[in-house]
N, CA, C and O atoms as a DFTB+ gen file, in Angstrom:
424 C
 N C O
     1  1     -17.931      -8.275      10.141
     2  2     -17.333      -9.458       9.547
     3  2     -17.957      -9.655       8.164
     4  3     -19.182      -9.763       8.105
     5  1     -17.288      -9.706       7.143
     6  2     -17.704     -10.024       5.847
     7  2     -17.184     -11.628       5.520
     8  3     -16.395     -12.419       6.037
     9  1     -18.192     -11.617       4.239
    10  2     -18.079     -12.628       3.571
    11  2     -17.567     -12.945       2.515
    12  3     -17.768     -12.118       1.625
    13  1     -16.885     -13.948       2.185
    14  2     -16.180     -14.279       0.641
    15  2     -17.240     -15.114       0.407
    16  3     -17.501     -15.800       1.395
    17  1     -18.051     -15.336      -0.683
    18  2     -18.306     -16.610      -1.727
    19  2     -18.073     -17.342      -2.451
    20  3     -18.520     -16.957      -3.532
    21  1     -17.386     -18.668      -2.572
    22  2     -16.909     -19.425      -3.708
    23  2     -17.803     -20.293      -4.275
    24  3     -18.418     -21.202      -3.718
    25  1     -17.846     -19.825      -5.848
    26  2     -18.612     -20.718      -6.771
    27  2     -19.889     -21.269      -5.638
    28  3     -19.940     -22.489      -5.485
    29  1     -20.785     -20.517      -4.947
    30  2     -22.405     -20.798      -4.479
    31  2     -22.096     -21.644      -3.522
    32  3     -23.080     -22.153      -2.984
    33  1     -20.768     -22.063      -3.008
    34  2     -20.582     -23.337      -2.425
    35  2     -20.381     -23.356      -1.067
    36  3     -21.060     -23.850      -0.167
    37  1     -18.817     -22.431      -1.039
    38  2     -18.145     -22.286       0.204
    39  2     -17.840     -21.157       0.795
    40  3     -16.773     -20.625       0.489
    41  1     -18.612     -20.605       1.668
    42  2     -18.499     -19.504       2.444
    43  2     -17.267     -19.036       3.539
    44  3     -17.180     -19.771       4.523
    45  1     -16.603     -18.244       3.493
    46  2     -15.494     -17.575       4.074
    47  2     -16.143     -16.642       4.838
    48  3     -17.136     -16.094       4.360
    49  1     -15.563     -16.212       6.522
    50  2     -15.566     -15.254       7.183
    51  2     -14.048     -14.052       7.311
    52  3     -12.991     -14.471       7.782
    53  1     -14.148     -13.051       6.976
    54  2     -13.222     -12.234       7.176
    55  2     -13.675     -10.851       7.659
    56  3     -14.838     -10.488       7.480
    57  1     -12.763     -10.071       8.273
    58  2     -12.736      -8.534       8.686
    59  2     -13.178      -7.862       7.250
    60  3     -12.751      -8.250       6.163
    61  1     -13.826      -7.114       7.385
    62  2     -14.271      -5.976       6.435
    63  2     -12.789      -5.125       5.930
    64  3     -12.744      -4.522       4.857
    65  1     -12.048      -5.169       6.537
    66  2     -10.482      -4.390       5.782
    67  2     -10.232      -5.768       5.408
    68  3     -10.406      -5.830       4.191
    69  1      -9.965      -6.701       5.787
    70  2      -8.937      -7.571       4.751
    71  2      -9.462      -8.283       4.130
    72  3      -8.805      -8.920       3.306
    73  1     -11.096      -8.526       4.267
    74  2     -12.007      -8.564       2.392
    75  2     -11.872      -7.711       1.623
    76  3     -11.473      -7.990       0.493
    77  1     -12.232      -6.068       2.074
    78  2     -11.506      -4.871       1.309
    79  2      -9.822      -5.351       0.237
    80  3      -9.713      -5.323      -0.989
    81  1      -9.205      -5.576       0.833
    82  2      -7.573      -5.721       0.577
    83  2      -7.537      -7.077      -0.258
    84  3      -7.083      -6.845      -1.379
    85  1      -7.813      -8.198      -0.107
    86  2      -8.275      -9.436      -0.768
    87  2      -9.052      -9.417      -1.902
    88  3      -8.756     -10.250      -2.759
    89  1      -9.862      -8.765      -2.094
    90  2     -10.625      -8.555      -3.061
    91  2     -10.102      -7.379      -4.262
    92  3     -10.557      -7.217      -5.394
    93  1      -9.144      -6.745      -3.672
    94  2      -8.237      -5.405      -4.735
    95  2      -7.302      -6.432      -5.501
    96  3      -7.049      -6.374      -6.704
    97  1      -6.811      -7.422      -4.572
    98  2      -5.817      -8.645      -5.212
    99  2      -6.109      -9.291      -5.833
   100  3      -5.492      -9.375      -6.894
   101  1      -7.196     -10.136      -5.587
   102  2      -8.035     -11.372      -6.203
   103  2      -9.017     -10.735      -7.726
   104  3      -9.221     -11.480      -8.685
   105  1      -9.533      -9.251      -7.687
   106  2      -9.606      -8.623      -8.580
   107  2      -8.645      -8.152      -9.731
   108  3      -9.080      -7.733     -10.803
   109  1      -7.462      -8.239      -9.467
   110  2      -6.352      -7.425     -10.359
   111  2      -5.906      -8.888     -10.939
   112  3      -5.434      -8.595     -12.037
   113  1      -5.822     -10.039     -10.818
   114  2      -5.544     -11.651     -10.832
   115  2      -6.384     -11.655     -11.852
   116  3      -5.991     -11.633     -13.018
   117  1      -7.794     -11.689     -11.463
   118  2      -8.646     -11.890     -12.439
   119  2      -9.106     -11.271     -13.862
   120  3      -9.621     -11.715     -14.888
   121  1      -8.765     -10.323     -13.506
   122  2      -8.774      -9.001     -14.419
   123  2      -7.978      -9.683     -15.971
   124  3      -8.552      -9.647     -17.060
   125  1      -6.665     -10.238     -15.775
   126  2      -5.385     -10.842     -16.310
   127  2      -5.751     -11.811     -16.884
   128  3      -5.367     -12.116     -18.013
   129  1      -6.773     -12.631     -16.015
   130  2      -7.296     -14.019     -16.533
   131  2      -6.013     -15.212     -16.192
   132  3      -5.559     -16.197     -16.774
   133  1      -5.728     -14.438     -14.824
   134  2      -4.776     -15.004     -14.086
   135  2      -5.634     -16.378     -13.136
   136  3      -6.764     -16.001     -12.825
   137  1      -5.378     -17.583     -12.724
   138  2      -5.643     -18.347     -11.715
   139  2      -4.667     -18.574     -10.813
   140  3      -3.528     -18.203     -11.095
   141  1      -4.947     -19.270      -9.478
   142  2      -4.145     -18.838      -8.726
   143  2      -4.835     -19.884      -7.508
   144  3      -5.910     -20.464      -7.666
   145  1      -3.909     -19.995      -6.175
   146  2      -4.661     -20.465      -5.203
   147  2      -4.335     -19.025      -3.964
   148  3      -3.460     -18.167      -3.853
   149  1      -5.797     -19.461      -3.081
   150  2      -6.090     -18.505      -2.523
   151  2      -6.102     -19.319      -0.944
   152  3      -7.159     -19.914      -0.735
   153  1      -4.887     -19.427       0.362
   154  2      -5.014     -20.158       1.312
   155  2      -5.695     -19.351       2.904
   156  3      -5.835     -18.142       2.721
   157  1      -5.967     -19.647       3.843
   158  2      -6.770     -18.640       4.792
   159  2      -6.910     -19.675       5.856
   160  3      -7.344     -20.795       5.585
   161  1      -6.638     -19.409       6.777
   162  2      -6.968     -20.215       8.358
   163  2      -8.217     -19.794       8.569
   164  3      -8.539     -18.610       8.672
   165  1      -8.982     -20.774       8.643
   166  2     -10.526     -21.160       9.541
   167  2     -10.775     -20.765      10.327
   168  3      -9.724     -20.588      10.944
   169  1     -11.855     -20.294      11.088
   170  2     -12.456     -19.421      11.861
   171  2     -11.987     -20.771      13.239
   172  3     -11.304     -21.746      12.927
   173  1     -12.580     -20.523      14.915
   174  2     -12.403     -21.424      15.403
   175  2     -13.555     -22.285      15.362
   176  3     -13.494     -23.479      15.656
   177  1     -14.668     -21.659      14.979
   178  2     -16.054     -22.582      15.459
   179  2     -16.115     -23.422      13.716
   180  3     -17.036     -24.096      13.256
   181  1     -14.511     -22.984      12.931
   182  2     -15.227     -23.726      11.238
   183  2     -13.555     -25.480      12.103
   184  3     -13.020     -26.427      11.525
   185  1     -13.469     -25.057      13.280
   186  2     -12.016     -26.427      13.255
   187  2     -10.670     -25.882      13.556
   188  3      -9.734     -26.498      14.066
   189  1     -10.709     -24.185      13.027
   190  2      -9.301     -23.953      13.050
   191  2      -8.494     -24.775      12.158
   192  3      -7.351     -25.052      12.522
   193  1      -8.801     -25.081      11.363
   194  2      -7.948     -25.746       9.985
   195  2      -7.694     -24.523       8.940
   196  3      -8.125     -23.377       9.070
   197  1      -6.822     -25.072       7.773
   198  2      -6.886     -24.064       6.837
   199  2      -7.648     -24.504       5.413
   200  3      -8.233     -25.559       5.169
   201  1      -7.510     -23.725       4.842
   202  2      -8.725     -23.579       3.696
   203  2      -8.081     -23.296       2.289
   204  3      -7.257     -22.383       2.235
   205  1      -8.382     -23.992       1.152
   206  2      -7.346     -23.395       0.243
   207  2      -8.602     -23.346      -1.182
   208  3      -9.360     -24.315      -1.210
   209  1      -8.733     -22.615      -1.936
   210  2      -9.653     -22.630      -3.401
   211  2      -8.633     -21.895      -4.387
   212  3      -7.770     -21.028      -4.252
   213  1      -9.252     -22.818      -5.672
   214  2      -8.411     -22.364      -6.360
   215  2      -9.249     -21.297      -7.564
   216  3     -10.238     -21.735      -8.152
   217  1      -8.812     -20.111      -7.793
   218  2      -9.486     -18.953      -8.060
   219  2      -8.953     -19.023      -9.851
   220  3      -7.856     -19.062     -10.407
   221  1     -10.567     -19.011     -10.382
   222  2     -10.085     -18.780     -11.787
   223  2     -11.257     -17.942     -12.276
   224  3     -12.336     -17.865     -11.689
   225  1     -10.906     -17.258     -13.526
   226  2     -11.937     -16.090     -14.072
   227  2     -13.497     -16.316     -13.950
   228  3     -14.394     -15.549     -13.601
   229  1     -13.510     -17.906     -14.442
   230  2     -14.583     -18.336     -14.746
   231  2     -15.644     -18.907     -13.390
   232  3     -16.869     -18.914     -13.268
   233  1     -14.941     -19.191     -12.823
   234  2     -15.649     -19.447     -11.545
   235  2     -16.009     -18.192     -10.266
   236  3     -15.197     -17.344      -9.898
   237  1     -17.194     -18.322      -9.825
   238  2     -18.384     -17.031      -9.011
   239  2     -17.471     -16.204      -7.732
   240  3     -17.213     -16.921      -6.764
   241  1     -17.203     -15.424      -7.700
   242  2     -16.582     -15.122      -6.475
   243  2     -17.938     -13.954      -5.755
   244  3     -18.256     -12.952      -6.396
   245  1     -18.329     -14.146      -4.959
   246  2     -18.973     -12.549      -4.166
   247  2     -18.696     -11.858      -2.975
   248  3     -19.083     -12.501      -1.998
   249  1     -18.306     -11.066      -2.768
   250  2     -18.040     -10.674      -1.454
   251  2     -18.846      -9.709      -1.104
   252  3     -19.225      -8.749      -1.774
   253  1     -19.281     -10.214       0.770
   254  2     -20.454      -9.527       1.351
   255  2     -19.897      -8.770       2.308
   256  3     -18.918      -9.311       2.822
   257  1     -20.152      -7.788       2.699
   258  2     -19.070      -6.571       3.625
   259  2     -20.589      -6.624       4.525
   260  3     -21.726      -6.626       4.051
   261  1     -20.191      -6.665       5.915
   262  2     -20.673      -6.334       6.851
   263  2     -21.084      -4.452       7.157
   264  3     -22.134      -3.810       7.187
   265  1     -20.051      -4.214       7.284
   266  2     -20.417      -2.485       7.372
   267  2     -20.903      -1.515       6.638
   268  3     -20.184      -1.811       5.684
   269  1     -21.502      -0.603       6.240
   270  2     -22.076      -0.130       4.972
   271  2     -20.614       1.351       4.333
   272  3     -20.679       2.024       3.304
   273  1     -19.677       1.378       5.245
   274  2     -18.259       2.184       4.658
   275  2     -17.775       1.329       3.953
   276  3     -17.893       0.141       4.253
   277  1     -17.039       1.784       2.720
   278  2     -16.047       1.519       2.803
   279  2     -14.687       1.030       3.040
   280  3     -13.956       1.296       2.086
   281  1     -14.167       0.474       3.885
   282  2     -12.771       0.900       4.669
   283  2     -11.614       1.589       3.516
   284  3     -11.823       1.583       2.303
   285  1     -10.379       2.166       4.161
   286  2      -9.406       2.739       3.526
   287  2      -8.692       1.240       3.305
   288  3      -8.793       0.144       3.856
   289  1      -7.769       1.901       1.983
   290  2      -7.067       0.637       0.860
   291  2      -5.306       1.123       1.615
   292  3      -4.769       2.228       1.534
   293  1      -4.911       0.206       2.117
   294  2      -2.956       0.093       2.190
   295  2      -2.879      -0.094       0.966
   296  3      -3.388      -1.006       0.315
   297  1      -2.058       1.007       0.513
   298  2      -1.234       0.070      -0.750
   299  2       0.000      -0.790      -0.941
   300  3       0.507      -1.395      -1.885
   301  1       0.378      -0.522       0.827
   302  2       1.622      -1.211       1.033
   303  2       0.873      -2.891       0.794
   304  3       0.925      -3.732      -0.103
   305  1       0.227      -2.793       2.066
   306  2      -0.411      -4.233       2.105
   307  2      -1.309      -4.823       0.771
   308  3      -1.295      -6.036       0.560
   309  1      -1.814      -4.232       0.197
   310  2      -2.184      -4.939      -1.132
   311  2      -1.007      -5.381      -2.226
   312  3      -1.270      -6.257      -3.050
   313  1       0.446      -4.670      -2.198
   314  2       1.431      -4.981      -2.732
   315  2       1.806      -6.307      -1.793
   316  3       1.953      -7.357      -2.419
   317  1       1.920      -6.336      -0.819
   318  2       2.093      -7.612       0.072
   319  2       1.840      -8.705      -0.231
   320  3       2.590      -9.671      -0.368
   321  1       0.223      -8.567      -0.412
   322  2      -0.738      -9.494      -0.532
   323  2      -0.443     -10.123      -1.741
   324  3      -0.472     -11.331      -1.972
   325  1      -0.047      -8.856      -2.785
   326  2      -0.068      -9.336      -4.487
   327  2       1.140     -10.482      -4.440
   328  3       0.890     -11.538      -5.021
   329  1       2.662     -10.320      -3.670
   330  2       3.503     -10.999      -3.729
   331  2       3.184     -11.851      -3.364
   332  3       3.088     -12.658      -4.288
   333  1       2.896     -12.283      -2.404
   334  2       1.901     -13.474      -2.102
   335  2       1.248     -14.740      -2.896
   336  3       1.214     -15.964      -2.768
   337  1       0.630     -13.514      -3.999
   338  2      -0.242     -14.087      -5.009
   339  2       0.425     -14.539      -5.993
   340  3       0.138     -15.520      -6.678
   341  1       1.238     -13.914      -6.084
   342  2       2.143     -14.285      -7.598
   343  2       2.953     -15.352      -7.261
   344  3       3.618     -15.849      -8.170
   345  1       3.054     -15.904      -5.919
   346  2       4.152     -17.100      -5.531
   347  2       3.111     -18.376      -5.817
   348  3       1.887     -18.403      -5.694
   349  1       3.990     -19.369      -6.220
   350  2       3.659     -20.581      -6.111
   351  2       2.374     -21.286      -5.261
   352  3       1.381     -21.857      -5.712
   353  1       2.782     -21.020      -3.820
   354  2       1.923     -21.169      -3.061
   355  2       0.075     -20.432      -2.805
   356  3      -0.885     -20.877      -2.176
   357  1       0.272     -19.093      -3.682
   358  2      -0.803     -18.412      -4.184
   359  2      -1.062     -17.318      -2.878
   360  3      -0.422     -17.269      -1.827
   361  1      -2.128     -16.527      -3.272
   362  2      -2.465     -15.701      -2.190
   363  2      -3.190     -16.149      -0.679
   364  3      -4.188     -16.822      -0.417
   365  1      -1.847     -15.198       0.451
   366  2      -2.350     -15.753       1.343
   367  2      -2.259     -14.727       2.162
   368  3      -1.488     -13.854       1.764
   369  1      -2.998     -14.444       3.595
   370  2      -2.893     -12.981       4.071
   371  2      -2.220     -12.647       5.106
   372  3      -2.509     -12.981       6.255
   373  1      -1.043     -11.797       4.694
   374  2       0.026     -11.008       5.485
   375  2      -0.458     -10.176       6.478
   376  3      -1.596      -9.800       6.198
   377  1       0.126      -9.560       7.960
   378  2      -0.202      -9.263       8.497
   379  2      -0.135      -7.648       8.059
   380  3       0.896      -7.227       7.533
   381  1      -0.979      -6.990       8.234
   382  2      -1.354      -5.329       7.343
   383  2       0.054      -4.627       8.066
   384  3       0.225      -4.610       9.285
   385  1       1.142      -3.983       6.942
   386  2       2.276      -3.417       7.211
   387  2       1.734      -1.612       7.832
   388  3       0.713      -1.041       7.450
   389  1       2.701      -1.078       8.784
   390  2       2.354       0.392       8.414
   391  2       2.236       0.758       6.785
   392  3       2.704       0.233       5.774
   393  1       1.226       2.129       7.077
   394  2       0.627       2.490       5.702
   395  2       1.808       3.590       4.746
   396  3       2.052       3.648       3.541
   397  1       2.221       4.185       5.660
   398  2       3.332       5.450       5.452
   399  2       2.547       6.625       4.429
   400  3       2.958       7.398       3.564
   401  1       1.555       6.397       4.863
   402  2       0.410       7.623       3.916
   403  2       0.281       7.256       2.921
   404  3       0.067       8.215       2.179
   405  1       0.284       5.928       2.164
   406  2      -0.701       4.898       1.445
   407  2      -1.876       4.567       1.327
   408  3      -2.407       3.936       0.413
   409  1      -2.388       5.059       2.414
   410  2      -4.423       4.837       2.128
   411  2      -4.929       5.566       1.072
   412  3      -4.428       6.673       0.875
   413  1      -5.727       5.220       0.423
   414  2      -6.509       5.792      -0.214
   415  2      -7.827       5.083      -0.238
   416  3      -7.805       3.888       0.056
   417  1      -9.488       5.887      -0.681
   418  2     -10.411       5.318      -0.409
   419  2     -10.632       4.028      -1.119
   420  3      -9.901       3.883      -2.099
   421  1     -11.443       3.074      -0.873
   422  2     -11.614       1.810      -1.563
   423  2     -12.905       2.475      -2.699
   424  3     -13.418       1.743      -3.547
């Protein structure tokens, strides 16, 4: 289980692939000097509520990966994710599509 960091503040739990995949998105956003909102359902022991930050260049992001691999990159699902991102509502996480021989290493 990895970690997202927002601005020193607010800590996120996620799977090591879809911090992998989140972070290819939330990186390519930023890159642009794009902002954006970023929404995610709560763990059960954080309420089971959802969670929303709003992601801009200037503000800390870190992400902590539990496993010391890698995981492999969908490029289907990071295109997913990106549509996602580019909507109104901002990036939020789709369920990982078949890959159709789309992986490549992270």
């Amino acid at each position: 289980m990895g970690k997202l960091t927002y601005d020193s503040t607010l800590t996120a739990d996620f799977d090591d692939r879809v911090l992998a995949h989140i972070q290819v998105v939330i990186g390519a956003k930023l890159r642009r000097g794009e902002s954006f909102y970023f929404s995610w359902r709560d763990e059960p022991q954080s309420g089971e509520g959802r969670s929303t930050v709003w992601l801009h260049p200037a503000i800390p992001l870190a992400f902590k990966y539990f496993g010391g691999r890698a995981p492999s990159l969908n490029r289907i699902w990071i295109e997913a994710l990106m549509v996602t991102a580019n909507s109104s509502g901002g990036l939020q996480i789709v369920p990982e599509p078949p890959n159709h021989n789309g992986d490549t290493k992270a």
